[in-house]
C-alpha positions as CSV (number, residue, x, y, z in Angstrom):
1,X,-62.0,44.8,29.2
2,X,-62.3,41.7,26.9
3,X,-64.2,38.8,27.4
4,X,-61.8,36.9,28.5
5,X,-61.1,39.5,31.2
6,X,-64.8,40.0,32.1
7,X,-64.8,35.8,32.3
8,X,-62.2,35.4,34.6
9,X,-63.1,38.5,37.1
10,X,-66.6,36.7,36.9
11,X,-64.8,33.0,38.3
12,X,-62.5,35.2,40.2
13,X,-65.7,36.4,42.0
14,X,-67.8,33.4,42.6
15,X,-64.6,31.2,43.7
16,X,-64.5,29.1,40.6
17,X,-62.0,27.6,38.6
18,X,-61.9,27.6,34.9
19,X,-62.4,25.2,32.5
20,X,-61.0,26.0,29.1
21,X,-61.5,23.6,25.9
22,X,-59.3,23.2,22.5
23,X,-61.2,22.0,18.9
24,X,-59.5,22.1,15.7
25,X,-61.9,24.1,13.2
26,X,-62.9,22.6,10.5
27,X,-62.5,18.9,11.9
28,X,-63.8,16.1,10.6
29,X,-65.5,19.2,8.8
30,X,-67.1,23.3,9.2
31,X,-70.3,22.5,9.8
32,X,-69.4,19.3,12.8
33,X,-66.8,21.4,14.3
34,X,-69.4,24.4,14.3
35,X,-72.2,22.3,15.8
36,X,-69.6,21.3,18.9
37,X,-68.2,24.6,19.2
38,X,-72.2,26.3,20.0
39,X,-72.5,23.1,22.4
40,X,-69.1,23.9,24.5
41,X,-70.6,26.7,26.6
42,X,-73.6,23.9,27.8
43,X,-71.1,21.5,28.6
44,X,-69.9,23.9,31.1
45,X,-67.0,25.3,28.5
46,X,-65.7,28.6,30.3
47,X,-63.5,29.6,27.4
48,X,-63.2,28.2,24.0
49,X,-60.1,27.9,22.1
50,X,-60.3,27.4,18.1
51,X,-57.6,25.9,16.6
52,X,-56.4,27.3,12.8
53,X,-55.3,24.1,11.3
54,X,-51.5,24.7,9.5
55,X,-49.1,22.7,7.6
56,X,-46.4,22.2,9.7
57,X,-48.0,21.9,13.3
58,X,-44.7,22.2,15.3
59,X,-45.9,22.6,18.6
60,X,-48.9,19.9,17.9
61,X,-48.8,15.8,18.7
62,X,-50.4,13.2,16.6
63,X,-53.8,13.7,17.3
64,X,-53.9,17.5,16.9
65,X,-51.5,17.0,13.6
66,X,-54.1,14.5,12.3
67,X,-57.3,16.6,13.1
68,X,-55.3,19.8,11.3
69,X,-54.9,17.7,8.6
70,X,-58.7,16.4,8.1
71,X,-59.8,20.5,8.2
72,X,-57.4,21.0,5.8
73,X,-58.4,18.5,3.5
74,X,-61.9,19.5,4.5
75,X,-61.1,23.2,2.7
76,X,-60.9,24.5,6.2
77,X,-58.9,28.1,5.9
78,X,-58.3,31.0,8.0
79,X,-60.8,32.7,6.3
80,X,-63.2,30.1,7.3
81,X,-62.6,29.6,11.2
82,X,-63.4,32.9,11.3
83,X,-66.6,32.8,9.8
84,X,-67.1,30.2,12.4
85,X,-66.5,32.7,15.1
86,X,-69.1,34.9,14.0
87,X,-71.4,32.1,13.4
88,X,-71.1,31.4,17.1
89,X,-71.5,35.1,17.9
90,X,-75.0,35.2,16.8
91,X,-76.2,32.9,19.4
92,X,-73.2,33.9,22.2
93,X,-72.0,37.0,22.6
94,X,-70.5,36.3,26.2
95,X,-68.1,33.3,26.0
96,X,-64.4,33.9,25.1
97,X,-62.6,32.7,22.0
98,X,-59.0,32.2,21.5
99,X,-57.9,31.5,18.0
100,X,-54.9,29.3,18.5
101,X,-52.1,28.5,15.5
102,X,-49.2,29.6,14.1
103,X,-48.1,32.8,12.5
104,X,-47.7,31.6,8.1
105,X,-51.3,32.3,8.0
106,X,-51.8,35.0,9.6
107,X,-48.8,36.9,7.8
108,X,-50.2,35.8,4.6
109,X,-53.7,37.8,4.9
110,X,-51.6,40.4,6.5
111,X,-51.6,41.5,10.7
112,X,-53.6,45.1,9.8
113,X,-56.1,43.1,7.6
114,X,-56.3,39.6,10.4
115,X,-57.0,41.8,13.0
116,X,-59.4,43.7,11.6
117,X,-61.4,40.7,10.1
118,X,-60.7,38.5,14.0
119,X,-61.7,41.8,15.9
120,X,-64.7,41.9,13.6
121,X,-65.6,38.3,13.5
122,X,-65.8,38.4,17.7
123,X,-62.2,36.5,18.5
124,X,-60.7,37.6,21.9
125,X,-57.7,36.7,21.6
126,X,-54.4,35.5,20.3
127,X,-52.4,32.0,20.7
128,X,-49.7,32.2,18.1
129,X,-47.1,29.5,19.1
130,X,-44.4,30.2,17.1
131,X,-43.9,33.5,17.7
132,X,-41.6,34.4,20.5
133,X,-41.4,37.3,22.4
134,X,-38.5,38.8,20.5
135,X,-40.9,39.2,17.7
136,X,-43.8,41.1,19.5
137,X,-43.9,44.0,17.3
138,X,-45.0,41.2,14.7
139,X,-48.2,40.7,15.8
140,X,-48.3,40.7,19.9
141,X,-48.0,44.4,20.4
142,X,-50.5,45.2,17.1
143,X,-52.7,42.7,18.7
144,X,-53.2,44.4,21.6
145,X,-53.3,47.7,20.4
146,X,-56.7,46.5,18.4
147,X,-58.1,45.1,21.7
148,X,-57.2,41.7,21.7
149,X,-55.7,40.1,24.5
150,X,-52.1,38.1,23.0
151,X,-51.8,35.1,25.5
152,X,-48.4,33.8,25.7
153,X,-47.0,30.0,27.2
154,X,-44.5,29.4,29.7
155,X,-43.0,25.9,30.0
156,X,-41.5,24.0,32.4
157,X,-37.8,25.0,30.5
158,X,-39.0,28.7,30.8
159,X,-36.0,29.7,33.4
160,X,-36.4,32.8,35.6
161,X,-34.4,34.4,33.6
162,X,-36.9,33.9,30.7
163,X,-40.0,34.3,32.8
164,X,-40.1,38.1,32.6
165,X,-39.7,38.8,29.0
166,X,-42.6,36.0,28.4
167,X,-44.9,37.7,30.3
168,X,-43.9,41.0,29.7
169,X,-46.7,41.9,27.1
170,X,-48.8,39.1,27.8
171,X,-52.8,39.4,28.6
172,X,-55.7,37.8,29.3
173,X,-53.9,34.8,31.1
174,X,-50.9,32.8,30.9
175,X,-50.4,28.8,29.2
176,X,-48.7,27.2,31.7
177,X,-47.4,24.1,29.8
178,X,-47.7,21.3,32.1
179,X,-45.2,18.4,30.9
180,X,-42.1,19.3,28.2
181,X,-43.2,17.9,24.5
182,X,-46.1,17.8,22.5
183,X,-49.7,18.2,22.6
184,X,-51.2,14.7,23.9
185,X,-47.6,13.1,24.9
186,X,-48.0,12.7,28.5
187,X,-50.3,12.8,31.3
188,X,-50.2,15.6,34.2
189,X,-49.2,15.4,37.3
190,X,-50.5,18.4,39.9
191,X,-47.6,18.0,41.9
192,X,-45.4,18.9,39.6
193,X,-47.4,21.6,38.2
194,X,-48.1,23.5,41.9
195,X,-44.6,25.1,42.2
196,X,-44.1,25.6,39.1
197,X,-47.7,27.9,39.2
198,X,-46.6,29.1,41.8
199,X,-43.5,30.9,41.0
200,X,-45.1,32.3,37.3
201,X,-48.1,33.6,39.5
202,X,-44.9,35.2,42.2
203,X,-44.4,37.4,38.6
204,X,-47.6,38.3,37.4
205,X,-51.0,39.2,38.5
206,X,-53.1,37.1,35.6
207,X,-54.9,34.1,36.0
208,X,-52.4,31.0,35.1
209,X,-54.5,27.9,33.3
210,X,-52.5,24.7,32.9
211,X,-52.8,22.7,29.7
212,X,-51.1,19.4,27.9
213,X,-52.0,15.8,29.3
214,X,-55.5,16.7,30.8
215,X,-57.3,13.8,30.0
216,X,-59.6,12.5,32.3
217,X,-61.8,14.4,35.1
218,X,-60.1,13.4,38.1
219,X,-56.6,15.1,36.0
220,X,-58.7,18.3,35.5
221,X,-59.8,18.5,39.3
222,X,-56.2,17.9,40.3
223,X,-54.8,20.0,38.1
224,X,-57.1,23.2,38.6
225,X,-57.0,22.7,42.4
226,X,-53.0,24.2,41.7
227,X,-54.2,26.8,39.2
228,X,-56.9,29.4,38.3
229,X,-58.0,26.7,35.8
230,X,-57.0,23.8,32.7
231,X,-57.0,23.6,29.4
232,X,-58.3,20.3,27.6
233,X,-57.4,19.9,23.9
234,X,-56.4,16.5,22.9
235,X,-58.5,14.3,24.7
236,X,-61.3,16.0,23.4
237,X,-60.0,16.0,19.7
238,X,-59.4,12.6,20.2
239,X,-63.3,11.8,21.2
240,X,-64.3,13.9,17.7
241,X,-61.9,11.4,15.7
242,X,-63.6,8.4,16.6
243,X,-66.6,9.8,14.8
244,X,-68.3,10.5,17.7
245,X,-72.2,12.4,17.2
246,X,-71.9,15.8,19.0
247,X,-73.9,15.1,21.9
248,X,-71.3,12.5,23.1
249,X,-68.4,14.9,22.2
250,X,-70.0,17.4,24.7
251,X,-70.9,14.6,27.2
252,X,-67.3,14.1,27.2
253,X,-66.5,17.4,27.4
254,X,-69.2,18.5,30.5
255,X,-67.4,15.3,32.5
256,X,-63.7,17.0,32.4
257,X,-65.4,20.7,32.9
258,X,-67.3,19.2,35.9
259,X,-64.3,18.1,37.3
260,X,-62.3,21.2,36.5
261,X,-65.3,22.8,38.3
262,X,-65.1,20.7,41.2
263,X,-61.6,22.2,41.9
């Protein structure tokens, strides 16, 4: 069992949604994004998701573009949000981390040697974007063969007939991807998110946490009152941009996590 399986049999237990958080490593630098990341867990943070920065951040809006691109010109690597990971690991050896990116880098140090060094370093598991489920043997099934769990997203163009082979070797839980786009571009709506919930949870037995356009508490309450939790990433990389110290940032952050909570 991983920690993000303990974590959600834990909230499974006591009746509780979860509330899941994205920050870009290495934004506006390694030792800011560091100091937020130990903080998340006190803000009421049930899982924390580490972005890698990259390049050419397909999947990503504006703000998580432009905070990819401050880590990077920061010196913020691979290499490096790992260390960060086991930085956290000597004070926390309980909360769940999700390394979330896209596949160049990890193919450049190499899947046997990344998962080594990630299993090592205390990540959990896997959110590789680009990598579809055609391409599992690439990293998703070697992922979870070294004990991480490889979490896949569905979409609101995911199609029944789709639905199956994306959830076929996922674990840990599924990305439900709330509104169709990028990162940032839209706000939620729970109504539209219920049936949609609904019929990837008529398919699959893990938890399903809804992310994209979660940006305010009274979003997060309505939109993990439809799931087993959500998932707040730009709003909260929008809050570090403005320069905010980290005690605001985590402020902000035990706000949306009290409302997920509230669910």
């Amino acid at each position: 069992m991983t920690r993000i399986d303990a974590k959600f049999a834990e909230l499974h237990t006591a009746g509780r949604k979860a509330f899941v958080s994205y920050i870009m490593a290495g934004d506006p630098d390694m030792a800011t994004s560091l100091a937020v990341m130990k903080g998340l867990p006190g803000a009421g943070v049930d899982v924390i998701e580490l972005g890698v920065p990259f390049t050419d951040p397909m999947a990503d809006g504006p703000t998580i573009q432009l905070a990819g691109q401050r880590a990077l010109a920061g010196g913020m690597t691979l290499s490096k949000a790992l260390d960060m990971v086991a930085e956290f690991r000597k004070g926390d050896d309980t909360t769940p981390i999700v390394l979330m990116g896209y596949y160049n880098p990890i193919y450049n140090r190499g899947v046997a040697r990344f998962l080594a060094d990630a299993t090592a370093a205390g990540v959990d598991g896997l959110i590789v974007v680009d990598l579809p489920p055609e391409e599992d043997e690439e990293l998703c099934l070697p992922a979870n063969a070294a004990g991480l769990n490889f979490i896949r997203l569905a979409t609101p163009t995911t199609d029944d007939a789709r639905l199956p082979k994306v959830l076929r070797n996922t674990s840990g839980f599924v990305y439900y991807v709330s509104i169709t786009g990028i990162t940032g571009a839209a706000a939620a709506e729970a109504g539209d998110v219920a049936p949609e919930v609904a019929r990837i949870k008529a398919q699959t037995d893990l938890p399903v946490i809804v992310g994209f356009g979660i940006r305010t508490p009274e979003t997060a309450q309505g939109i993990a009152s439809v799931a087993d939790g959500c998932v707040v990433g730009s709003a909260i990389v929008g809050e570090i941009a403005k320069g905010r110290p980290v005690a605001e940032v985590l402020d902000f952050v035990r706000a949306l996590a009290a409302g997920a909570h509230r669910a």
